[in-house]
Backbone as CSV, one residue per row, in Angstrom:
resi,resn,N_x,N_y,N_z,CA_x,CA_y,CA_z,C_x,C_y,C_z
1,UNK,36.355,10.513,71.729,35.245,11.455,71.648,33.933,10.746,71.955
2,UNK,32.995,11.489,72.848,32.003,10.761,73.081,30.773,11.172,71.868
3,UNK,29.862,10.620,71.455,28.743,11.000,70.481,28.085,11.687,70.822
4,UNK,27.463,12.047,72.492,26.304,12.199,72.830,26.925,13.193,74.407
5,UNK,26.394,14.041,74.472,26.435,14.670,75.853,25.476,14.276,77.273
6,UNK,25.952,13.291,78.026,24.839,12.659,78.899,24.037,13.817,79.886
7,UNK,22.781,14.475,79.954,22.360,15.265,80.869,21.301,14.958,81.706
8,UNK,20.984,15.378,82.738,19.731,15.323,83.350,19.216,16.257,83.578
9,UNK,17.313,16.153,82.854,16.981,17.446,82.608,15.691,17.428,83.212
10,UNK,15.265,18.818,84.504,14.642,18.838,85.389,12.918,18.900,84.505
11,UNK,12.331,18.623,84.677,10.800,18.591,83.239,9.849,18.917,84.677
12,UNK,9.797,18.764,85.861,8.714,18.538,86.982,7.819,19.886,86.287
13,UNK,6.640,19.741,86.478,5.653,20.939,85.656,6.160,21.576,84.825
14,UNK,6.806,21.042,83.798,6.795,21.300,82.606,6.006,20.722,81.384
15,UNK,5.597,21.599,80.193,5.058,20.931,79.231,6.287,19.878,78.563
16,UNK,5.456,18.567,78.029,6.421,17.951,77.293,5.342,17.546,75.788
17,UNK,5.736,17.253,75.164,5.226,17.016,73.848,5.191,15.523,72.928
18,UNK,3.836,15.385,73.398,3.611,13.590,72.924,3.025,13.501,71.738
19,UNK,3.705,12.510,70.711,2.680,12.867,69.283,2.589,10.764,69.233
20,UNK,1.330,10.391,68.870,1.194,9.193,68.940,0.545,8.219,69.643
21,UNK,0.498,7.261,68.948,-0.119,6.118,70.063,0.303,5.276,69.780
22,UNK,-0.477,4.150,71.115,0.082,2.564,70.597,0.713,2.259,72.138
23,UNK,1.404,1.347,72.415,2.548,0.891,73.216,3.912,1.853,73.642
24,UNK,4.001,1.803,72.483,5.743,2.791,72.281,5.021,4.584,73.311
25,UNK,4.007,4.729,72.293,3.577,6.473,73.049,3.251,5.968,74.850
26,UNK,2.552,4.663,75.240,1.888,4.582,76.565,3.760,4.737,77.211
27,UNK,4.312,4.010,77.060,5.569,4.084,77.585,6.472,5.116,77.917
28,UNK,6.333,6.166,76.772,6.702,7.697,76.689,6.068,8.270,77.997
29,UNK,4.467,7.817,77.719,3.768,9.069,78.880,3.523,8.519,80.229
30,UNK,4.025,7.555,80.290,4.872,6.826,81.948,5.633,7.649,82.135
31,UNK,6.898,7.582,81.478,8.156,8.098,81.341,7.889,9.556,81.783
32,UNK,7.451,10.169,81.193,7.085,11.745,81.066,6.474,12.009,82.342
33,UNK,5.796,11.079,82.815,5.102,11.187,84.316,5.698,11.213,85.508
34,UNK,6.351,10.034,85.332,7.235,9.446,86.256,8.380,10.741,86.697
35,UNK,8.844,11.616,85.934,9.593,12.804,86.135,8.625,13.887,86.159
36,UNK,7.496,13.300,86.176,6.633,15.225,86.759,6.209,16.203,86.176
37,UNK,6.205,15.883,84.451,6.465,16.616,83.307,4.410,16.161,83.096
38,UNK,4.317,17.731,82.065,2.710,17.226,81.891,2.651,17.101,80.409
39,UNK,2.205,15.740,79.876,2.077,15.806,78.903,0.995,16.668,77.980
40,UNK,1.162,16.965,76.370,0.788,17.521,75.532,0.586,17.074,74.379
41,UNK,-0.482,16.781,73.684,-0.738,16.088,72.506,-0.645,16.657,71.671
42,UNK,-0.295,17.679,71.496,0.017,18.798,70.302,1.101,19.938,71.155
43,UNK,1.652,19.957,69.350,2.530,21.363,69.771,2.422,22.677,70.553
44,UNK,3.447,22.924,71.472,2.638,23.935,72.144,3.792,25.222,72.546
45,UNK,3.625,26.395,72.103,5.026,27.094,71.901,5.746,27.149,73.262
46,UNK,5.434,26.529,74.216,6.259,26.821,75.362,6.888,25.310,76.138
47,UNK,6.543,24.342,75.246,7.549,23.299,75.231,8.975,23.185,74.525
48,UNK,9.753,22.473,75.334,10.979,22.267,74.518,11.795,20.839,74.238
49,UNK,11.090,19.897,74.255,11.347,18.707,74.476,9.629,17.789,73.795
50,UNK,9.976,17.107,72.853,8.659,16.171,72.363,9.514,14.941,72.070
51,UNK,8.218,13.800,72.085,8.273,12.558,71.651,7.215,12.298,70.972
52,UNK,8.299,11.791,69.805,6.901,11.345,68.197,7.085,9.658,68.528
53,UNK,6.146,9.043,68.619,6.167,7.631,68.590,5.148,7.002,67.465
54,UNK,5.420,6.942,66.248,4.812,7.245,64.790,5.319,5.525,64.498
55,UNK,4.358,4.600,64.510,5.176,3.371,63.569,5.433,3.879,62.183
56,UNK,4.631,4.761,61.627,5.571,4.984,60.438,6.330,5.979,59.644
57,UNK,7.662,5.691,59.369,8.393,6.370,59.486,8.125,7.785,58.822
58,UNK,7.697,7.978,57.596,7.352,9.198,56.551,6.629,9.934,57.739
59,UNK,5.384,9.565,58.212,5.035,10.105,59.648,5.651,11.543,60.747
60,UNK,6.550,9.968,61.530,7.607,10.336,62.175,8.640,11.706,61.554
61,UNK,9.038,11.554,60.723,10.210,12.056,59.845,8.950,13.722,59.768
62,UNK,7.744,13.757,59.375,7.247,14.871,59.342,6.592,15.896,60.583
63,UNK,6.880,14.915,61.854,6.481,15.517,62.801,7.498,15.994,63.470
64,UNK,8.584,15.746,63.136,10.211,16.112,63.900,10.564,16.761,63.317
65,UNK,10.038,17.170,62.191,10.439,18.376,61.218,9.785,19.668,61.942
66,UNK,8.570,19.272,61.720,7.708,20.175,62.348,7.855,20.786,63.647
67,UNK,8.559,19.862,64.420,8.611,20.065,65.611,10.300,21.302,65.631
68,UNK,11.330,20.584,65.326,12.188,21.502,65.136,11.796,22.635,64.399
69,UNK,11.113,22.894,63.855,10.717,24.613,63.271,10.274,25.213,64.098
70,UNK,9.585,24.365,65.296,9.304,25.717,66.310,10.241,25.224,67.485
71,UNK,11.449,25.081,67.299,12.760,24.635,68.520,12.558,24.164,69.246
72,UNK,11.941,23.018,69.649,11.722,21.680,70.213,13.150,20.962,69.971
73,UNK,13.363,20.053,70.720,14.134,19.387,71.089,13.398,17.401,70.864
74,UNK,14.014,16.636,69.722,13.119,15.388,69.007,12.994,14.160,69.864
75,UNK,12.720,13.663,70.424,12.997,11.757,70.589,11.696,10.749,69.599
76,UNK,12.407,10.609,68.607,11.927,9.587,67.700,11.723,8.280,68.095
77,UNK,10.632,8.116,68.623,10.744,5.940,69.049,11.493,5.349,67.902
78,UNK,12.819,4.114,68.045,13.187,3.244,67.499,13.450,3.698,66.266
79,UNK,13.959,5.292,66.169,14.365,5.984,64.487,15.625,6.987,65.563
80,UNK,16.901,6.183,65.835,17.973,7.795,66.278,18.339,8.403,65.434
81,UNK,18.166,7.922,64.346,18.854,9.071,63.275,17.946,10.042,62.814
82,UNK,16.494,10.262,63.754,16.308,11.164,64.010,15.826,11.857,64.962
83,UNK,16.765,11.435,65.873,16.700,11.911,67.281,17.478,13.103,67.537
84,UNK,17.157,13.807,68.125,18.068,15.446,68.493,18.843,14.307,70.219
85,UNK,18.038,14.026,70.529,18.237,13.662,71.994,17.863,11.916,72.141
86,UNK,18.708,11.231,72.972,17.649,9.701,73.558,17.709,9.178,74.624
87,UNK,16.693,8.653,75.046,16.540,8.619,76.499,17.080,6.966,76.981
88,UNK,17.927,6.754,78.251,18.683,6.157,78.399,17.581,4.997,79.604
89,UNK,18.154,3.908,79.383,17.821,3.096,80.552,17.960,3.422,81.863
90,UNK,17.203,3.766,82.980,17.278,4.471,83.905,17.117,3.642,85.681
91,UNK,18.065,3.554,86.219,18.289,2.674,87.445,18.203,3.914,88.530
92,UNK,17.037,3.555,89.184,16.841,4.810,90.244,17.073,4.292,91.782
93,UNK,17.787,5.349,92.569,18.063,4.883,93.730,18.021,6.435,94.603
94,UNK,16.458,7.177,94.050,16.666,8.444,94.506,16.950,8.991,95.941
95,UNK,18.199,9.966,95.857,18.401,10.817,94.742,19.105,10.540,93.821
96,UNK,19.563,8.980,93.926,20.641,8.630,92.830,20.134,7.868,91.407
97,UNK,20.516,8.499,90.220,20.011,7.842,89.057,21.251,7.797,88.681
98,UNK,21.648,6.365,87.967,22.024,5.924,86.922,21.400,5.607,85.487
99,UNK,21.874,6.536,84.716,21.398,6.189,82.987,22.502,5.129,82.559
100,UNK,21.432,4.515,81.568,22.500,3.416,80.894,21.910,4.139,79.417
101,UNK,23.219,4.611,78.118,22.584,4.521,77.181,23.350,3.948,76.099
102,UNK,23.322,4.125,75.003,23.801,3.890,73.953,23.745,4.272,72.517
103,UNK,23.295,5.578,72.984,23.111,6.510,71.792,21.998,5.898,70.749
104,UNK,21.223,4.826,71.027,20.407,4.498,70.016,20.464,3.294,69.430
105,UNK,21.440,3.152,69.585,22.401,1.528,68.848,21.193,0.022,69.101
106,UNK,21.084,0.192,71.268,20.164,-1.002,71.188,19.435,-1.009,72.734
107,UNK,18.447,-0.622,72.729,17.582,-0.009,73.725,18.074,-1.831,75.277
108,UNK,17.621,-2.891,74.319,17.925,-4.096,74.613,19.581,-4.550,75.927
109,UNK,20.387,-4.000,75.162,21.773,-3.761,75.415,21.853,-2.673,76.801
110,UNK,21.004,-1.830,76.570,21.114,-0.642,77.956,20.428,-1.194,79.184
111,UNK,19.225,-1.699,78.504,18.194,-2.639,79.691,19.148,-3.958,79.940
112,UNK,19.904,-4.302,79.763,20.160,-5.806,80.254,21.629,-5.252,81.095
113,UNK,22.009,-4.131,80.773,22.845,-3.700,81.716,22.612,-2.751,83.002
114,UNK,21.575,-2.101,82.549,20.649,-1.895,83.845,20.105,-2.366,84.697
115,UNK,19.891,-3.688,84.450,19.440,-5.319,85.545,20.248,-5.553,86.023
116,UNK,21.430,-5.551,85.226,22.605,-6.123,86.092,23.055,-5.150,87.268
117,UNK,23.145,-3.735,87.499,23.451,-2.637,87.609,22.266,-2.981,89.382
118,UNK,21.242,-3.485,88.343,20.363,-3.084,90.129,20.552,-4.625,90.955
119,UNK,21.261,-5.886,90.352,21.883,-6.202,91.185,22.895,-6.232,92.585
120,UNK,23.720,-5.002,91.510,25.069,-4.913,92.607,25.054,-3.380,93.599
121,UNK,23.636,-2.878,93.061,23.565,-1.448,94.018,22.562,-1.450,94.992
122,UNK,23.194,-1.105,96.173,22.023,-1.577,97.061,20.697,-0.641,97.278
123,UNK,20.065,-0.647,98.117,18.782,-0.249,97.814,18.659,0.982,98.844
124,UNK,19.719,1.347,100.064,20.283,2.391,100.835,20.948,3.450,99.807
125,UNK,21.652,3.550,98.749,22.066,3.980,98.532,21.851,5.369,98.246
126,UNK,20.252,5.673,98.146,19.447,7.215,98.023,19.605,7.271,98.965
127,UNK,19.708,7.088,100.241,20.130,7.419,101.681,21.129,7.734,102.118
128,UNK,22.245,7.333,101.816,23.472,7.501,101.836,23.872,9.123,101.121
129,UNK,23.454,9.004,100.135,23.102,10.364,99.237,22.556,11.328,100.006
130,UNK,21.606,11.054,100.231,20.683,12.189,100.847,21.689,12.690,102.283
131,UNK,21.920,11.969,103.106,22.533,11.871,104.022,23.846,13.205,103.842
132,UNK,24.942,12.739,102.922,25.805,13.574,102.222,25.518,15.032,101.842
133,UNK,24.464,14.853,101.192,23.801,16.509,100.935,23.686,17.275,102.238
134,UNK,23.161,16.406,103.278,22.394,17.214,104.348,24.221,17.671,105.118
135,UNK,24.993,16.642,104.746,26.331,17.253,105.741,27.254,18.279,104.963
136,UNK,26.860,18.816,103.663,27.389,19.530,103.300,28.229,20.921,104.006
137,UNK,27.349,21.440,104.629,28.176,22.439,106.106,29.098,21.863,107.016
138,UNK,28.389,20.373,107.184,29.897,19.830,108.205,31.088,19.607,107.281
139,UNK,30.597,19.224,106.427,32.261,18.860,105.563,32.989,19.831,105.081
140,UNK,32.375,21.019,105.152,32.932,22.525,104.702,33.578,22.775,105.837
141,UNK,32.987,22.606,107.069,33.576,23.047,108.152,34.728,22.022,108.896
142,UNK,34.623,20.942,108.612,35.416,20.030,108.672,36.998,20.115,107.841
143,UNK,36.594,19.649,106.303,37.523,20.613,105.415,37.759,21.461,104.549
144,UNK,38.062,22.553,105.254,37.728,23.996,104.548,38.210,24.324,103.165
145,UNK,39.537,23.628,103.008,39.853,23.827,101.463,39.774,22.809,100.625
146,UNK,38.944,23.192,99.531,38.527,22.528,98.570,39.403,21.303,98.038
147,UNK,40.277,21.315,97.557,41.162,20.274,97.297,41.052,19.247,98.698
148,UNK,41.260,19.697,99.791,41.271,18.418,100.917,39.980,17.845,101.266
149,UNK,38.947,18.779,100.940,37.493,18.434,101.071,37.100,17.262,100.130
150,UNK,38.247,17.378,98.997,37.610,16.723,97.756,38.514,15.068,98.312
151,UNK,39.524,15.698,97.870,40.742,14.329,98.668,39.711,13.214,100.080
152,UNK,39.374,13.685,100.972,38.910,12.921,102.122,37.677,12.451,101.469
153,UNK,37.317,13.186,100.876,35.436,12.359,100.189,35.798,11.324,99.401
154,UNK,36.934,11.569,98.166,37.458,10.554,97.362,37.948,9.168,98.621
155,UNK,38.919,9.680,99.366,39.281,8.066,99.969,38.080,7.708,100.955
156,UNK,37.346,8.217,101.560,36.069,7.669,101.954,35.110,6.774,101.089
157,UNK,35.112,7.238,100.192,34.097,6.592,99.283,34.878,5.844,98.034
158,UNK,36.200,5.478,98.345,36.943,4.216,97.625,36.167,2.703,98.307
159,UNK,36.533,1.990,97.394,36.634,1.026,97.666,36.931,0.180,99.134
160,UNK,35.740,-0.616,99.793,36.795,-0.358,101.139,36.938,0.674,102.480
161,UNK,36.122,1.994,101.489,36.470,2.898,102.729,35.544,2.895,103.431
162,UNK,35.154,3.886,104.745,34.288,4.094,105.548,32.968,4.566,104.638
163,UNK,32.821,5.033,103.855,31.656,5.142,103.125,31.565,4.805,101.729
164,UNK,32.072,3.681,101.353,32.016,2.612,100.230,30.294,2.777,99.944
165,UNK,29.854,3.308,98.478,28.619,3.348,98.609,28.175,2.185,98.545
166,UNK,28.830,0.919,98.402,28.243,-0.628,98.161,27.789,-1.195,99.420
167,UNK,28.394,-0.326,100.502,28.149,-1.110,101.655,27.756,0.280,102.650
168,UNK,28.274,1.113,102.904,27.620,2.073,103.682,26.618,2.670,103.935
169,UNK,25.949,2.315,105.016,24.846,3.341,105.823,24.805,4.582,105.680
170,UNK,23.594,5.330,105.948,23.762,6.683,106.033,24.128,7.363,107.279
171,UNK,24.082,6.299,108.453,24.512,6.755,109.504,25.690,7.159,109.486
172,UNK,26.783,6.178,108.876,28.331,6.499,108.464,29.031,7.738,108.420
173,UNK,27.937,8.683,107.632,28.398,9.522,107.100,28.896,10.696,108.285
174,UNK,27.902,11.097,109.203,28.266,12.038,110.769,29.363,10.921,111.413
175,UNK,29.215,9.265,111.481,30.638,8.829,112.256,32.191,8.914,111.685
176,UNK,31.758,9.193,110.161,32.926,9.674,109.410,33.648,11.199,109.678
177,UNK,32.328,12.265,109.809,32.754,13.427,110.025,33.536,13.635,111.557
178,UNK,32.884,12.576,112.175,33.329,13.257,113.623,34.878,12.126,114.037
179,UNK,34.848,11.745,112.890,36.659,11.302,113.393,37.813,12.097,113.074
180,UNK,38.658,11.954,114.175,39.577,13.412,113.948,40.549,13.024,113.208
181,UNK,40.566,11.819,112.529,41.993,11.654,111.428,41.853,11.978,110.828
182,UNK,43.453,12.589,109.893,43.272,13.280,109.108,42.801,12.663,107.482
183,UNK,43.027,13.794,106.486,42.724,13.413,105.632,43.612,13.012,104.690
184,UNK,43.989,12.988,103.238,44.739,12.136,102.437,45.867,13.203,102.483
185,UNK,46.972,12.685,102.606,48.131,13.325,102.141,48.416,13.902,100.727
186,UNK,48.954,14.907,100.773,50.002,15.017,99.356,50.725,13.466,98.584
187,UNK,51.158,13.092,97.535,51.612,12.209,97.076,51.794,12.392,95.452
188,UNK,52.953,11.802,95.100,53.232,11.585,93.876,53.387,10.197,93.122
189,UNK,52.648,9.938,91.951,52.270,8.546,92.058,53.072,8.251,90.384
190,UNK,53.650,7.689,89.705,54.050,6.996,88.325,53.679,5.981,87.872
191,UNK,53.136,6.200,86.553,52.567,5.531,86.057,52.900,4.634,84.175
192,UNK,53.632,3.507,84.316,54.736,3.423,83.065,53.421,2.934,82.313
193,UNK,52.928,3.613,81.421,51.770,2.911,80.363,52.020,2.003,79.199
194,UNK,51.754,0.534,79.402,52.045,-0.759,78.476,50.966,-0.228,76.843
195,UNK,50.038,0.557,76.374,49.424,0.246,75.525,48.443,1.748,75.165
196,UNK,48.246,2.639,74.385,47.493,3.594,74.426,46.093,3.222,74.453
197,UNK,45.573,2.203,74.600,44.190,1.886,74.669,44.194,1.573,76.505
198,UNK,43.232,2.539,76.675,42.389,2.914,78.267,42.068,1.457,79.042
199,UNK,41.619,0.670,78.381,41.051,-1.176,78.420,41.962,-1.690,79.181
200,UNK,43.472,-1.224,78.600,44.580,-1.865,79.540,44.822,-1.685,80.673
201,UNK,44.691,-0.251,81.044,45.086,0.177,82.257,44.174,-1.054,83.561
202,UNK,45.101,-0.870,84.734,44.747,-1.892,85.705,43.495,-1.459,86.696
203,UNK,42.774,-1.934,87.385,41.832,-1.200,87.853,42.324,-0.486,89.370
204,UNK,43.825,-0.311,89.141,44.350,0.684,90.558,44.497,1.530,89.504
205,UNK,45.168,1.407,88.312,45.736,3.175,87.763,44.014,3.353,87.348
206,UNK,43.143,3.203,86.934,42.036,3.625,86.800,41.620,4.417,87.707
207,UNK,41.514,3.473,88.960,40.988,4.034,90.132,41.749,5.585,90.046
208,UNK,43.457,5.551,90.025,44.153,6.769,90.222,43.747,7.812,89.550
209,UNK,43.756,7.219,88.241,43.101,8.069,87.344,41.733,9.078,87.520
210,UNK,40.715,8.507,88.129,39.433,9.330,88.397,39.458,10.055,89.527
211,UNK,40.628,9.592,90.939,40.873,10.841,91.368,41.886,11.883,91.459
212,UNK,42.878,11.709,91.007,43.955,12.630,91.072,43.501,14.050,90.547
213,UNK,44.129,14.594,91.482,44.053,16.038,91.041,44.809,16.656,90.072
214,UNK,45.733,16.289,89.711,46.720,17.191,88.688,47.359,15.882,87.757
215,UNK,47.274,15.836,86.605,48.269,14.234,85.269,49.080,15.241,84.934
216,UNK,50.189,14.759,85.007,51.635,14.865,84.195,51.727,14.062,83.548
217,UNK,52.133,14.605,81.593,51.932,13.579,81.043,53.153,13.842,80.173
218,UNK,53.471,12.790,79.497,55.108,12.860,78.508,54.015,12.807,76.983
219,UNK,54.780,13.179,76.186,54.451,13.664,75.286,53.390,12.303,74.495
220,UNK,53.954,10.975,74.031,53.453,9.993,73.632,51.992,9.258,74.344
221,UNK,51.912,9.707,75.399,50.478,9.499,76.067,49.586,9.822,75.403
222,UNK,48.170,8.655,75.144,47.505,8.454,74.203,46.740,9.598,74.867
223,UNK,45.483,10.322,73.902,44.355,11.388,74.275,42.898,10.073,75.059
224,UNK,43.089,9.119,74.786,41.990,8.000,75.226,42.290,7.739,76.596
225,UNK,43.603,7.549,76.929,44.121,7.392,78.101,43.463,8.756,79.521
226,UNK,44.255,10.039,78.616,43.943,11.170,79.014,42.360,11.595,79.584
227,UNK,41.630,11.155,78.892,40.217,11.037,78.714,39.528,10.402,80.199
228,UNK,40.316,9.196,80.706,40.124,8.770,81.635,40.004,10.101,82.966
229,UNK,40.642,10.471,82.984,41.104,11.658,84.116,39.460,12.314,84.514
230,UNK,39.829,12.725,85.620,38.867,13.673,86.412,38.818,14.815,84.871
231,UNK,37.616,14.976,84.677,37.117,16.085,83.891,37.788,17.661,84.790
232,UNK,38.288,17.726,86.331,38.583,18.815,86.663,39.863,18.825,87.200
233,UNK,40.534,17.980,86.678,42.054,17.808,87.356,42.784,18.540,86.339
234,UNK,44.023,19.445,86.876,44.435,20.061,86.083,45.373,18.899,85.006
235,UNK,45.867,19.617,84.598,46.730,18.873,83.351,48.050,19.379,83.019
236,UNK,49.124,19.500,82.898,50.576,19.569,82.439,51.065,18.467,81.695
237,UNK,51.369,18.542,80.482,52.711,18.418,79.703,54.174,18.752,80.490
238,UNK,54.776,17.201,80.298,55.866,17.121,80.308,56.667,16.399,79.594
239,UNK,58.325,16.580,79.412,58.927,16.529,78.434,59.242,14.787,78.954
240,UNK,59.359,13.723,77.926,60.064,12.142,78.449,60.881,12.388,78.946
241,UNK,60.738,11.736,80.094,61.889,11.620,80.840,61.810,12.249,82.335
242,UNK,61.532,13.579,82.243,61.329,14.769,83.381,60.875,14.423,84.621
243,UNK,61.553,14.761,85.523,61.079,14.228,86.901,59.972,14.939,87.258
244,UNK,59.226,14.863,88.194,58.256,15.600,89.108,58.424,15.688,90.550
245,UNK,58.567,16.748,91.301,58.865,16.778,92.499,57.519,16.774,93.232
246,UNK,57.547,16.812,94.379,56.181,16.679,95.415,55.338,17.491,94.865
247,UNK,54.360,16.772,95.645,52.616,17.513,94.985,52.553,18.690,95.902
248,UNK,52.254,20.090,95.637,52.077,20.699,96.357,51.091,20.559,97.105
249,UNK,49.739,19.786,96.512,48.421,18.972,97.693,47.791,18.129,96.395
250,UNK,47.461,17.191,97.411,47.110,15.847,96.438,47.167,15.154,95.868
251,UNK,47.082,14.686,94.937,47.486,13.451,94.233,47.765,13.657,93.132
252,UNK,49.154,13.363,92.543,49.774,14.242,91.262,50.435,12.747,90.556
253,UNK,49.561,12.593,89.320,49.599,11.266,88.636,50.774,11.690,87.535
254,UNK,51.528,11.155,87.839,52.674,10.906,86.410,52.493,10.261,85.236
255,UNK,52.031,10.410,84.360,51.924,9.340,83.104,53.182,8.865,82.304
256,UNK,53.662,8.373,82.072,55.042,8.155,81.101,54.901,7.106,80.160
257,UNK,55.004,7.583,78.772,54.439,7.207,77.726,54.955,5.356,77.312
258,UNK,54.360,4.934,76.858,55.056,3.534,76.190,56.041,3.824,75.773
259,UNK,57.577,3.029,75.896,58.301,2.836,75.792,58.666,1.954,74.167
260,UNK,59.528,2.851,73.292,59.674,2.019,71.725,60.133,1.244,71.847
């Protein structure tokens, strides 16, 4: 189970709600800027989102009160336990953002993995993006049904492939469309699981894992394991043991539970 629901939330001319000063508040109303949002030094009934940056806590604790009575939405500087919401270390490569967070635990910990993060991503990569958006009609028209549309984007943008975002241009993306090979086959893939903790798995069944379209799973397969999966891949239960015949399209992951 995750703690926290990760979102990105559009604020551009919107009110946002700043209570405070000091360092901690100048940082907020960067922040608040930097996404387009206009700040507000007081409550204002048509905001839904504030930041109290109060060094002290009794303070703090009375302005987040306040603030939730008129349904605001909290970010407490350096207090999550009384945070409604918290804002994550943020690696921009627009249109591409990566958040790093950690629910609060250690602001420190998100930033030092966010450095690392803008090491290994290159600096094309909002291009590459952008690029993708704009071919959205070719790739519809290219591949018309959804499942194969999804399949050819997945092995393109593996590891390796013609549009590896670590290494690909945005030019790539039209020399990708205009090649006439096809796209990923049907396939059925098995998978014998050594351990119900996710950590184990190898970084090919991982990989399998985030794209397959459909897990077959035997009964003893951990829910952590499961978890791994495409959030939109379907799912079936199956009994130990049970075979699976061909994928009717795509990639149809077998799970089969640890063995007693």
């Amino acid at each position: 189970m995750i703690e926290t629901l990760p979102l990105f939330h559009r604020i551009a001319g919107q009110p946002i709600i700043l209570l405070g000063e000091g360092e901690a508040a100048d940082a907020k109303r960067r922040l608040i800027e930097r996404a387009g949002g206009i700040v507000h030094t007081q409550i204002t009934p048509t905001a839904r989102l504030a930041f109290v940056a109060h060094e002290e806590r009794g303070a703090a604790e009375r302005e987040a009160q306040a603030l939730r009575a008129a349904g605001v939405l909290v970010n407490v500087v350096d207090q999550p336990d009384l945070c409604d919401f918290t804002v994550p270390s943020i690696l921009e490569r627009s249109p591409v953002l990566v958040a790093v967070g950690t629910g609060g635990a250690s602001a420190g910990l998100a930033k030092a993995l966010r450095l690392r993060l803008e090491q290994i991503l290159p600096q094309g990569l909002g291009a590459l993006a952008q690029a993708l958006g704009a071919a959205r009609g070719a790739l519809r028209a290219r591949f018309p049904d959804v499942g194969a549309r999804r399949r050819a984007l997945d092995a393109a943008l593996a590891t390796g492939g013609v549009l590896d975002p670590l290494r690909a241009e945005a030019g790539a993306v039209a020399a990708w469309l205009a090649d006439p090979a096809p796209g990923v086959a049907a396939q059925v893939i098995e998978i014998a699981l050594r351990s119900p903790d996710p950590e184990d798995l190898t970084l090919r069944e991982a990989r399998l894992l985030g794209s397959a379209d459909l897990i077959c799973h035997e009964p003893g397969v951990a829910a952590a394991v499961l978890d791994r999966a495409r959030a939109d891949a379907g799912r079936r239960a199956i009994a130990a043991g049970e075979s699976v015949g061909p994928a009717a399209g795509g990639l149809c992951l077998v799970l089969r539970e640890i063995p007693s």
